[in-house]
VEXKESE-118390 format. One record per residue (C-alpha): residue number from 1; residue in one letter; x, z, y. Coordinates in nm, 4 decimals, decimal comma, always signed. Layout:
% residues N
NUM	A	X	Z	Y
...
***
This chain:
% residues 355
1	X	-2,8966	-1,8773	+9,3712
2	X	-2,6603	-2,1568	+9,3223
3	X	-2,8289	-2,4223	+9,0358
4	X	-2,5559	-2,6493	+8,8611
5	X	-2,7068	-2,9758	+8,7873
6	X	-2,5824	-3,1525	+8,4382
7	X	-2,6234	-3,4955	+8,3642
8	X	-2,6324	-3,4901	+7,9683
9	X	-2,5276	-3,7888	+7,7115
10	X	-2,6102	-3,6716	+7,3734
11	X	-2,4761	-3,9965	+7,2690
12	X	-2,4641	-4,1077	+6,8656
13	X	-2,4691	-3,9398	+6,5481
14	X	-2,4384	-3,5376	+6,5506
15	X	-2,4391	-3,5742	+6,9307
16	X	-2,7800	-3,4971	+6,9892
17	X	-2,7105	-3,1823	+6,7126
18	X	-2,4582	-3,0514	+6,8974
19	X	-2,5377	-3,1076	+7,2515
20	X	-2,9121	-2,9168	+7,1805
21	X	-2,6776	-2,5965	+7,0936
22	X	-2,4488	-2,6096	+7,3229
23	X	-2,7648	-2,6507	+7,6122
24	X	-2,9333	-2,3314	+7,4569
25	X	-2,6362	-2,1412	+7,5118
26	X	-2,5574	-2,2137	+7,8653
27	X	-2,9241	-2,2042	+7,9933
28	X	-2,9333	-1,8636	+7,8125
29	X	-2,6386	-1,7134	+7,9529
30	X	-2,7402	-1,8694	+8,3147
31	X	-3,0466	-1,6695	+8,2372
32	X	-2,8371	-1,3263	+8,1759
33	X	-2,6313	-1,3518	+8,4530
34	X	-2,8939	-1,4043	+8,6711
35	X	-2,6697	-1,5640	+9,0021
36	X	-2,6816	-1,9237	+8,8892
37	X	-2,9220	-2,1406	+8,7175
38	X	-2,8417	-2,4777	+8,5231
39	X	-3,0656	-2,7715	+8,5429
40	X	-3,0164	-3,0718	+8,2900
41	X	-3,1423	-3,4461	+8,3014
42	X	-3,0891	-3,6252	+7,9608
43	X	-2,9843	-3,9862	+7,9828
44	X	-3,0129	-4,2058	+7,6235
45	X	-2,7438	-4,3715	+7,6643
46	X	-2,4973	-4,4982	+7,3469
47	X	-2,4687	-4,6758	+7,0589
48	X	-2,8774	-4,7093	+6,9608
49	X	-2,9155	-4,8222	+7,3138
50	X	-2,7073	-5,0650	+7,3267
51	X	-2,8613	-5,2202	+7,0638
52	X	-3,1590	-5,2247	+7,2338
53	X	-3,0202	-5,3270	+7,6280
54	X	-2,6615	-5,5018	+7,5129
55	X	-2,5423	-5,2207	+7,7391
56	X	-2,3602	-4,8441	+7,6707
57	X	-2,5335	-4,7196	+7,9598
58	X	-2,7399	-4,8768	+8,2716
59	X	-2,5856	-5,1171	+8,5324
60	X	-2,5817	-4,8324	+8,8051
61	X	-2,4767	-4,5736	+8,5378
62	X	-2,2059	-4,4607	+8,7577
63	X	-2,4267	-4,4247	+9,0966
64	X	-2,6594	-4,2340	+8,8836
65	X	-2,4439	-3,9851	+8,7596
66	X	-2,2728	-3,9322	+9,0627
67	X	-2,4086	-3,6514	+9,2210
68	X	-2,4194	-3,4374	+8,9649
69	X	-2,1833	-3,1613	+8,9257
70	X	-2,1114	-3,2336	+8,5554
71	X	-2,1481	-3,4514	+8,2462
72	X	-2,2257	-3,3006	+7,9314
73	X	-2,1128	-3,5546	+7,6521
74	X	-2,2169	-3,5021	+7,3216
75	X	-2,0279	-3,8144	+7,1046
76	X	-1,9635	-4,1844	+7,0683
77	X	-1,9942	-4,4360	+6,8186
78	X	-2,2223	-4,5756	+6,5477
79	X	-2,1811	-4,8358	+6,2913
80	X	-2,2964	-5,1924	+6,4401
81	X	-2,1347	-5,1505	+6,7524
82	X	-1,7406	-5,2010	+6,8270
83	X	-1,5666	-4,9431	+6,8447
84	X	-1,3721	-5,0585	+7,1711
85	X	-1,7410	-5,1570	+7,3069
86	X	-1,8939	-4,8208	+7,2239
87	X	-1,5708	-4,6195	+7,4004
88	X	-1,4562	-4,8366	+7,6466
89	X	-1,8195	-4,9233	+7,8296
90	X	-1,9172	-4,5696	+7,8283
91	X	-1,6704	-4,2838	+7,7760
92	X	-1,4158	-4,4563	+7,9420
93	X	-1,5816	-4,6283	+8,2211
94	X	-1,7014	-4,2514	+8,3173
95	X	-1,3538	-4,1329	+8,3259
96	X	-1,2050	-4,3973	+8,5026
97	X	-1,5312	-4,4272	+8,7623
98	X	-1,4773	-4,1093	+8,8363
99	X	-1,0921	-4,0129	+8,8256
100	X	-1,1221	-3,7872	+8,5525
101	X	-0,7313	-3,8069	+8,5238
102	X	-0,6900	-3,4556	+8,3766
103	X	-0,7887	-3,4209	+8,0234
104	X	-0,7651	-3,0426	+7,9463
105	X	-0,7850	-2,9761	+7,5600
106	X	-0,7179	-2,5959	+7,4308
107	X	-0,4914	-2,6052	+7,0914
108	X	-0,5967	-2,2167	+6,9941
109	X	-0,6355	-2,0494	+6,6316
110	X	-0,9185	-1,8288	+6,6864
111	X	-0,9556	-1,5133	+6,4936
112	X	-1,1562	-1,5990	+6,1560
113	X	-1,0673	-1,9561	+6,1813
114	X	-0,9114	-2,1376	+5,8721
115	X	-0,5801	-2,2699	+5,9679
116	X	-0,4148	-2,4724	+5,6972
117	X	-0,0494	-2,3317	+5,7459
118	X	+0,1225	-2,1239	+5,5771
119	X	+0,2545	-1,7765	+5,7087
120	X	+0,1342	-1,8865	+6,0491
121	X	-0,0014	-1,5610	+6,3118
122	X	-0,2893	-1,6460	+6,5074
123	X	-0,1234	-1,5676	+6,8058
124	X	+0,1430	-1,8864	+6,7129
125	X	-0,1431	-2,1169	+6,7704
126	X	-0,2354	-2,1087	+7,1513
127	X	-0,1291	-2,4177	+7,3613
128	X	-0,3542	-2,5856	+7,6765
129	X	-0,2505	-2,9435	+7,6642
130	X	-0,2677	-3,1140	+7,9323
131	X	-0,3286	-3,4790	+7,8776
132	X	-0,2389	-3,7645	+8,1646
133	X	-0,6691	-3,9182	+8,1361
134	X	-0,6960	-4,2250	+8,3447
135	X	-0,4261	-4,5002	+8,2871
136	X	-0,1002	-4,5160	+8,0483
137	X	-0,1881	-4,6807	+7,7210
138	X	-0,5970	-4,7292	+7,7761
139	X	-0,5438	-4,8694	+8,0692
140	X	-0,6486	-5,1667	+7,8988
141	X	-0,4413	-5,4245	+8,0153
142	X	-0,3568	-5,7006	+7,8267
143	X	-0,4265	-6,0369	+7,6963
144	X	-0,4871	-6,2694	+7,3439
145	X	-0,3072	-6,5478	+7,3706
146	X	-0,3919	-6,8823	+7,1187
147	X	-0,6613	-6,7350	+6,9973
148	X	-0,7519	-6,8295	+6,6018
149	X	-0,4162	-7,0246	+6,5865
150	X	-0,1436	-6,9297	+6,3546
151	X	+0,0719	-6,8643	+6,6829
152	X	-0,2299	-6,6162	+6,8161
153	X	-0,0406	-6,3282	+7,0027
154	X	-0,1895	-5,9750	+7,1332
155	X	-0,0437	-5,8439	+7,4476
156	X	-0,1043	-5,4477	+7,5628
157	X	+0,0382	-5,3097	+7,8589
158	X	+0,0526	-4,9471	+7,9526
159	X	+0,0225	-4,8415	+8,2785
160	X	+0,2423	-4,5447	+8,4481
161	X	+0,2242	-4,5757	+8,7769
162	X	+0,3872	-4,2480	+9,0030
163	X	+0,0761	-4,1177	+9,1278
164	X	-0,1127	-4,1360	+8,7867
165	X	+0,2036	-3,9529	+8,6372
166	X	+0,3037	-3,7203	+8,9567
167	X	-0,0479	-3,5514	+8,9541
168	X	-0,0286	-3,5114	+8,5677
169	X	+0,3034	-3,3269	+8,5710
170	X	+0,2192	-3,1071	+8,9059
171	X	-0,1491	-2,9934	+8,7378
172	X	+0,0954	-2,9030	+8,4378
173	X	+0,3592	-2,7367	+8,6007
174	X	+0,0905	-2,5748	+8,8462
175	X	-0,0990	-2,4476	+8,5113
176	X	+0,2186	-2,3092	+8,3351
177	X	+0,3469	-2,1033	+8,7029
178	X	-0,0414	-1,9616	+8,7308
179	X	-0,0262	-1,8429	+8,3960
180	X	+0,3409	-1,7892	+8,3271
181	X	+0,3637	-2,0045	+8,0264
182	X	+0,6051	-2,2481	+7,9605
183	X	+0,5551	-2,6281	+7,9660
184	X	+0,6603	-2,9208	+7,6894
185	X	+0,7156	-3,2386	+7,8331
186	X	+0,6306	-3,5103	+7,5191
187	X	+0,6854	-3,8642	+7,5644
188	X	+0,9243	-4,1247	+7,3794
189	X	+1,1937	-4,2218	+7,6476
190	X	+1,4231	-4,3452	+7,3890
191	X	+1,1891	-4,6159	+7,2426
192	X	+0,9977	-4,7161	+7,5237
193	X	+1,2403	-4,7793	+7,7992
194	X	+1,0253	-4,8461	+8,1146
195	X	+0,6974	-4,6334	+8,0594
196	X	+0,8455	-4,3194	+7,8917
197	X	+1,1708	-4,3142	+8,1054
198	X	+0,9958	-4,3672	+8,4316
199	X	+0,7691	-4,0536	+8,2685
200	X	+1,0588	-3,8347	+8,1785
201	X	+1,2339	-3,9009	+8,5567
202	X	+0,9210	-3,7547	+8,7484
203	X	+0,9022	-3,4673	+8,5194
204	X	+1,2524	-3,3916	+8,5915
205	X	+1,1571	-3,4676	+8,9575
206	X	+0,8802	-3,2898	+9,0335
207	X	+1,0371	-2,9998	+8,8133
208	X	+1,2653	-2,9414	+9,1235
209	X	+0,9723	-2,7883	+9,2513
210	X	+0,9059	-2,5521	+8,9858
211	X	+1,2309	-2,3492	+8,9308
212	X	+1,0374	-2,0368	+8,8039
213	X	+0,8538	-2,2442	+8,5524
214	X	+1,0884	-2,2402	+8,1765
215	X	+1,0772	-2,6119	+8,0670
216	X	+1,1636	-2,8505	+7,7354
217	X	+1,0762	-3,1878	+7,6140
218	X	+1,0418	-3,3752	+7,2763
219	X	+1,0155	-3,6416	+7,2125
220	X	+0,6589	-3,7040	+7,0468
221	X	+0,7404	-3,7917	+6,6826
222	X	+0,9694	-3,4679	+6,6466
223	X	+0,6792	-3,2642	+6,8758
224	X	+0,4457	-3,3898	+6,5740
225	X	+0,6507	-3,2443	+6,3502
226	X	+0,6727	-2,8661	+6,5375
227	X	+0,2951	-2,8789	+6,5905
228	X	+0,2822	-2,8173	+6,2389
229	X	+0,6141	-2,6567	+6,1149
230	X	+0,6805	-2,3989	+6,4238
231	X	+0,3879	-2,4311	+6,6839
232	X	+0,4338	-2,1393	+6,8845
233	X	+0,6963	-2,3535	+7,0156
234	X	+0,4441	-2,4966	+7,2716
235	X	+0,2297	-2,3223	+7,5547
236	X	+0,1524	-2,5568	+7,7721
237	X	+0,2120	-2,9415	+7,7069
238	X	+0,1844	-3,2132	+7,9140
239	X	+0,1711	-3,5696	+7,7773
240	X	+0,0593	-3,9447	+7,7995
241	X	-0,3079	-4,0155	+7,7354
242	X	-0,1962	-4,1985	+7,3941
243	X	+0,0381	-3,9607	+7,2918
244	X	-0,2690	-3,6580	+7,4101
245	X	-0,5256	-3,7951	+7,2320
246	X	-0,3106	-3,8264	+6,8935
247	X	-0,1627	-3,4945	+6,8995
248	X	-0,4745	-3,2626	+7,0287
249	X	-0,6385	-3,4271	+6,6685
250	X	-0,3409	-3,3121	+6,5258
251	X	-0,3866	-2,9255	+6,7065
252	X	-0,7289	-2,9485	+6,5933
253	X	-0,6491	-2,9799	+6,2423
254	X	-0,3770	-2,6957	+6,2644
255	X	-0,6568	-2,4496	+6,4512
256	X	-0,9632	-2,4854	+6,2819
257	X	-1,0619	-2,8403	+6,2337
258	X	-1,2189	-3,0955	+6,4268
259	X	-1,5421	-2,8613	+6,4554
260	X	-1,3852	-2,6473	+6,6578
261	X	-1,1920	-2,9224	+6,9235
262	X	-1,3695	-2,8999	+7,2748
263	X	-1,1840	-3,1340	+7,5776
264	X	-1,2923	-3,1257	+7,9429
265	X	-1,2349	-3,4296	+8,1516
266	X	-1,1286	-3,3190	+8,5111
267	X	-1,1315	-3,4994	+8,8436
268	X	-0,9761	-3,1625	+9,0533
269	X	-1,0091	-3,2746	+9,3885
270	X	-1,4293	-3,2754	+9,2900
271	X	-1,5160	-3,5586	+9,4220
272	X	-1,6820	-3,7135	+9,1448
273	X	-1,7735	-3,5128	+8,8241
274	X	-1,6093	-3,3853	+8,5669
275	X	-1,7045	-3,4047	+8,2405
276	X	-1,7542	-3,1891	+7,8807
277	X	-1,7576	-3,2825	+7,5478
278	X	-1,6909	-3,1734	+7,1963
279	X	-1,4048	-3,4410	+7,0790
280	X	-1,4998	-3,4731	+6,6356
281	X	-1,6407	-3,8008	+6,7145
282	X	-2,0240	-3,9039	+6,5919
283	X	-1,9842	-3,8610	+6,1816
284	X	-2,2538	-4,0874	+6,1330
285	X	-2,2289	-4,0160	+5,8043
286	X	-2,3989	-3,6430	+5,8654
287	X	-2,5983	-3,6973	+6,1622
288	X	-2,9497	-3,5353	+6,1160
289	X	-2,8711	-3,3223	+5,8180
290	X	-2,8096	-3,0092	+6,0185
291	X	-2,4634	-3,0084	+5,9033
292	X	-2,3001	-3,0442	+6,2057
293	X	-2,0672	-2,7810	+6,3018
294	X	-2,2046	-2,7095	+6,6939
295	X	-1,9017	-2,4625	+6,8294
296	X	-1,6721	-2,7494	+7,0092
297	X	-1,9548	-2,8040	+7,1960
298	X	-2,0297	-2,4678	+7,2903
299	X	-1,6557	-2,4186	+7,3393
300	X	-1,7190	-2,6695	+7,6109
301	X	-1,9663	-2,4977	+7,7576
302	X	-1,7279	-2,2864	+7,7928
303	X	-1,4744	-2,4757	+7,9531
304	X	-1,7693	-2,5990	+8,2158
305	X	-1,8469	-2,1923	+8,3081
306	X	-1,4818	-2,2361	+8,3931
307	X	-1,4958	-2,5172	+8,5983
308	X	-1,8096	-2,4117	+8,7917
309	X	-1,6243	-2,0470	+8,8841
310	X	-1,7934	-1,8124	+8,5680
311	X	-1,4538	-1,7401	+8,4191
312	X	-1,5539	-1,3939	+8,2653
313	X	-1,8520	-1,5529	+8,1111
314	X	-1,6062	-1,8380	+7,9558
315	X	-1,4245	-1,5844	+7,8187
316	X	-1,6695	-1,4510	+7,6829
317	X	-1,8610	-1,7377	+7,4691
318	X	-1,4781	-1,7720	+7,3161
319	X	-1,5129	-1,4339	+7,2058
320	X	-1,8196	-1,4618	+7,0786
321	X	-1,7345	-1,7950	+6,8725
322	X	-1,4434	-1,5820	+6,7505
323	X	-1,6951	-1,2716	+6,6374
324	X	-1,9261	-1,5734	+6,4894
325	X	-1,5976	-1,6716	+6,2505
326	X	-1,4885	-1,3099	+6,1642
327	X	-1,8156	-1,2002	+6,0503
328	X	-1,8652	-1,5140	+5,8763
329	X	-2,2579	-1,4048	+5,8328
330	X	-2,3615	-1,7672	+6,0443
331	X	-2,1179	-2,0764	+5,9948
332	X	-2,1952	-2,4096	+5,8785
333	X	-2,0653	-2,5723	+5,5430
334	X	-1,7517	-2,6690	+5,7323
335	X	-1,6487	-2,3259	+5,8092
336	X	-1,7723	-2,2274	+5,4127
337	X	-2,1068	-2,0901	+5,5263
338	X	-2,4690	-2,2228	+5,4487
339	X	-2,6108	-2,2150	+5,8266
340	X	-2,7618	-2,5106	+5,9608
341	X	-2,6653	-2,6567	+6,3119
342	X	-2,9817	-2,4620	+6,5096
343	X	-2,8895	-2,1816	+6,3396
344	X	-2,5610	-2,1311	+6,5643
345	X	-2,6552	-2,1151	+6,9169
346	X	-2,8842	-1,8036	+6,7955
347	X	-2,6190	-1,6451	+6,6626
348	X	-2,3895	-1,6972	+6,9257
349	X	-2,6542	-1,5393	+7,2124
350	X	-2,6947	-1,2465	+6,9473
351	X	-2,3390	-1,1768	+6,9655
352	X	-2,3380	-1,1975	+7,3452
353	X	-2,6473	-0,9784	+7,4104
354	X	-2,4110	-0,6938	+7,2048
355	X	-2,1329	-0,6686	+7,4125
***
């Protein structure tokens, strides 16, 4: 029997919520199936301990995560702590540490979820994007110059370099041929003259490659605009981690809401672990109220059955989430219902154990 081993981060806020659902659900279904088993091993690191250590996670955070096959991450950020301390020494010191450069988040209106557009089919709404993870604008480069002087200056630089960029593109193009889909190129090659050209070229390049594969680009304020007037525009998108990480908030909002936005950090190659998260953020403001809305994070247990080769049993906590939302009998006040957060992962295995 092959046994995945999970290093979990509940994290801050509804983390802890969400991540507890998300773990019933995939040690239950490990328990159906019957040929694999999942082990977890909880780490506490975040927001309340770095108030306690001055640290997001320990020292050797990175050795000790290492071997695992994947990180479950539950959320980020509490008030008291930075908001550039709280991301940048934990979230993205794993992806960097561990080459996560693929950031894979599904844009899809399930069936029963609220979608705030008008005369939109649910079948308009059903995009992968495909998100460059490990460089471009968070590369965090950069320097303050004359600090607490009237002439104080703030310099960011983004990073493209041709491998970060060439792997990108191919995992997009190699996506959109696998699945015969087409792929959106969005960047902003007419403002940013040196990043976003450089970006555009090794689509076009590497595009050689893919002749079978139907292509177009936008750029990314008029691809903003299309997410929301005529979405079915897009099927599979590939696009800078800046420009990602603005507009898969934006396909969350189109598809659902934030409660329903799961992401899965990839490193392809395996030689570190990937990583799974629900991407709402902590909402302190709910945290411990049973409030939280638990499906992104079972959607990413989803996209983990994926990763570790369970494809039909992905498919088939989607389908259940999407039975949860038509039969509206079990959603939390988010969705309109009156369920609390421990309430879900129940109803979920219910659904499951039916079909």
């Amino acid at each position: 029997m092959k046994i995945f081993r999970i290093a979990v981060i509940a994290g801050d806020g509804i983390g802890p919520e969400v991540i507890a659902e998300g773990k019933r659900v995939l040690q239950a279904i490990a328990a159906i199936d019957g040929s694999f088993a999942v082990e977890f091993t909880d780490f506490p690191w975040g927001c309340e301990y770095y108030l306690k250590t001055g640290r997001m996670m320990d020292e050797d955070g990175l050795e000790k995560l290492k071997s695992f096959d994947a990180i479950y991450l539950g959320a980020v950020g509490y008030p008291g702590v930075p908001d550039n301390v709280s991301l940048g020494d934990l979230l993205l010191k794993i992806r960097r540490g561990f080459d996560e450069y693929i950031n894979l988040r599904p844009v899809k209106l399930l069936a029963g979820a609220p979608c705030p557009l008008k005369d939109v089919n649910r079948e308009d709404i059903d995009m992968m994007v495909v998100r460059e993870n490990s460089e471009g604008e968070y590369a965090n480069v950069g320097a303050r110059l004359y600090p607490g002087t009237p002439q104080e200056v703030a310099l960011q630089t983004g990073v493209f370099s041709r491998k970060g960029c060439e792997r990108v593109i191919r995992y997009a193009y190699e996506l959109a041929r696998k699945e015969d889909r087409t792929l959106t190129s969005i960047s902003k090659g007419n403002a940013l003259g040196f990043s976003m050209v450089f970006w555009d070229e090794i689509f076009a390049e590497v595009g050689q490659e893919y002749p079978d594969v139907k292509t177009q680009k936008f750029l990314v304020d008029a691809a903003s605009m299309f997410f929301v007037k005529d979405p079915k525009r897009f099927q599979v998108v590939v696009t800078s981690n800046l420009f990602g990480d603005i507009l898969t908030d934006l396909g969350a909002a189109i598809a659902g809401g934030m409660g329903l936005a799961a992401g899965a950090n990839l490193n392809p190659e395996r030689k570190f672990p990937s990583m799974f998260e629900p991407i709402h953020g902590s909402a302190p403001d709910i945290a411990g109220k049973g409030l939280a809305n638990p499906l992104a994070s079972i959607w990413s247990v989803s996209q983990m059955l994926d990763f570790f080769g369970q494809p039909e049993w992905g498919a088939k906590v989607i389908a259940a989430i999407e039975t949860l939302l038509v039969e509206k009998k079990t959603l939390t006040p988010d969705l309109g219902g009156l369920a609390k957060t421990k309430d879900i992962a129940p109803a979920i295995l219910e659904i499951l154990k039916r079909k």
